[in-house]
C-alpha positions as CSV (number, residue, x, y, z in Angstrom):
1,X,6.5,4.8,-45.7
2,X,2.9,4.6,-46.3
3,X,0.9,5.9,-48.9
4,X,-2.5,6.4,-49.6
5,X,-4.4,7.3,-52.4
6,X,-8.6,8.0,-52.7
7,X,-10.7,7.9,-55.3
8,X,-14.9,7.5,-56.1
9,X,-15.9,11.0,-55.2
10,X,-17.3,13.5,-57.8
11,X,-21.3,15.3,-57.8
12,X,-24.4,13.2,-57.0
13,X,-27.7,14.3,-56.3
14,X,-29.0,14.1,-52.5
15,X,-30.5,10.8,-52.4
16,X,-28.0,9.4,-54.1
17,X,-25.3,7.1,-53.5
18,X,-21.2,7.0,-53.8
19,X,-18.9,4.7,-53.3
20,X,-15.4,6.1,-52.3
21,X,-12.0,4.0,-52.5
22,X,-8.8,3.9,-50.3
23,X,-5.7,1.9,-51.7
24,X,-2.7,1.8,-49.6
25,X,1.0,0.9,-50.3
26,X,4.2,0.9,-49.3
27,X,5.2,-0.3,-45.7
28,X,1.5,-1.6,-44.8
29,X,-0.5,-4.9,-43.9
30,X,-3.4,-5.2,-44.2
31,X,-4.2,-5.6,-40.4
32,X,-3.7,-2.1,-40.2
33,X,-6.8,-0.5,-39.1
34,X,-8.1,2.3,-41.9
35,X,-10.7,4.5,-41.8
36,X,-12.5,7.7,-43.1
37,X,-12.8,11.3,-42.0
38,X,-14.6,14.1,-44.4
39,X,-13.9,18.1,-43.8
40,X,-16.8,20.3,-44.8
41,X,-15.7,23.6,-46.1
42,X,-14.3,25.6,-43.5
43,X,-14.7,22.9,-40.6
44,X,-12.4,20.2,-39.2
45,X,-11.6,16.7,-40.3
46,X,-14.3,14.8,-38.8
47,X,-14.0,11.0,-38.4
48,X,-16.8,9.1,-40.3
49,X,-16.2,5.2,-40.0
50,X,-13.4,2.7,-39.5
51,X,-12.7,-0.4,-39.1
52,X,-10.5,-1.1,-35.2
53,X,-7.6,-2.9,-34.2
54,X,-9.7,-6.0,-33.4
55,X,-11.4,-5.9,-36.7
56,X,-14.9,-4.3,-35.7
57,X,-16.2,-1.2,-37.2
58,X,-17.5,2.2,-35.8
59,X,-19.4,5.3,-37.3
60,X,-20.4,8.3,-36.6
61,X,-23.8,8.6,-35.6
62,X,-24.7,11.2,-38.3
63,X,-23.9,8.4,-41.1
64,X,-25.0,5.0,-39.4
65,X,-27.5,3.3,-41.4
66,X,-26.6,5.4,-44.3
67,X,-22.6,4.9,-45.3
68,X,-21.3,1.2,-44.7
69,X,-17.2,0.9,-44.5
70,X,-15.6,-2.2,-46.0
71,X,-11.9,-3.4,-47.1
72,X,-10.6,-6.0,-49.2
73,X,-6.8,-6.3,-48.0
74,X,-4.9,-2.9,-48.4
75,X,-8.4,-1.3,-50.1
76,X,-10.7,0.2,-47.8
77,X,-14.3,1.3,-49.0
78,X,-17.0,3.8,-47.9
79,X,-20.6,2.5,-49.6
80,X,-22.7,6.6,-49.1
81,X,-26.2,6.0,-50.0
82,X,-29.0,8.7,-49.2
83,X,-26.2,11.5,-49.2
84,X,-27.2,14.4,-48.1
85,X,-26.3,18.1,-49.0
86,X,-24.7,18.0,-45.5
87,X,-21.9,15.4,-46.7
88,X,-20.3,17.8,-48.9
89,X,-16.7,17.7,-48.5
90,X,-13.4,16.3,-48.7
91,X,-13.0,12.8,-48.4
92,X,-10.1,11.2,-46.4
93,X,-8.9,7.8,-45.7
94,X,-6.6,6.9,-42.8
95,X,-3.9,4.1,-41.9
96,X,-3.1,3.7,-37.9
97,X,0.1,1.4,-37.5
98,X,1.6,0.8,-34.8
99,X,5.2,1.0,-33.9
100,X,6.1,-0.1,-30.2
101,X,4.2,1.8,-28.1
102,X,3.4,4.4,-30.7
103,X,0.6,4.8,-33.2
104,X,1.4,6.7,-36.4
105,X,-1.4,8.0,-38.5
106,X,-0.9,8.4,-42.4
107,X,-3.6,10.7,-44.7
108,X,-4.5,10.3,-48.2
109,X,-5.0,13.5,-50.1
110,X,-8.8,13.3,-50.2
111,X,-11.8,12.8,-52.8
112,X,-13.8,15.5,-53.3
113,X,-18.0,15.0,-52.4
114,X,-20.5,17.3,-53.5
115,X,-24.0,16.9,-52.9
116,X,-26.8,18.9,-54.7
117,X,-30.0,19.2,-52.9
């Protein structure tokens, strides 16, 4: 099993910066790709960044330039500067391993984000 656990979100000011944290434990390496998603209130998860299977990154065009993704073994980081009120929501890292042929994909229980404008 896999387990995930968030932390670093809370209330910042637009403009301002957070810097969100992703541990993860239990039957993991660290070449495991991880990620983040946020959900906006009443939307769908939405991916944000993560690092890939060879070790690159990707975003989502709506935070590039503005939220960088990092890890440090099993921790993965999400640096948010110039948040908008926009990126209010629940925060969610993610853990891709595979098995075989298949992928399994394991959640942490989210950080909350608010933004005031």
């Amino acid at each position: 099993q896999v387990q995930l656990v968030e932390s670093g979100g809370g209330l910042v000011q637009a403009g301002g910066s957070l810097r969100l944290s992703c541990v993860a434990s239990g039957s993991t390496t660290s070449i495991n790709p991880m990620g983040w998603y946020y959900q906006a209130p009443g939307k769908q998860r939405e991916f944000i960044a993560t690092f890939t299977s060879g070790g690159g990154t990707n975003y989502a065009d709506s935070v590039k330039g503005r939220f960088t993704i990092s890890r440090d073994k099993n921790t993965v980081y999400l640096q948010m500067s110039r948040l908008k009120p926009e990126d209010k929501g629940v925060y969610y890292c993610d853990l891709r391993k595979m098995v075989g042929t298949s992928v399994y994909q394991y959640w942490g229980q989210g950080t909350q984000v608010t933004v005031s404008s």
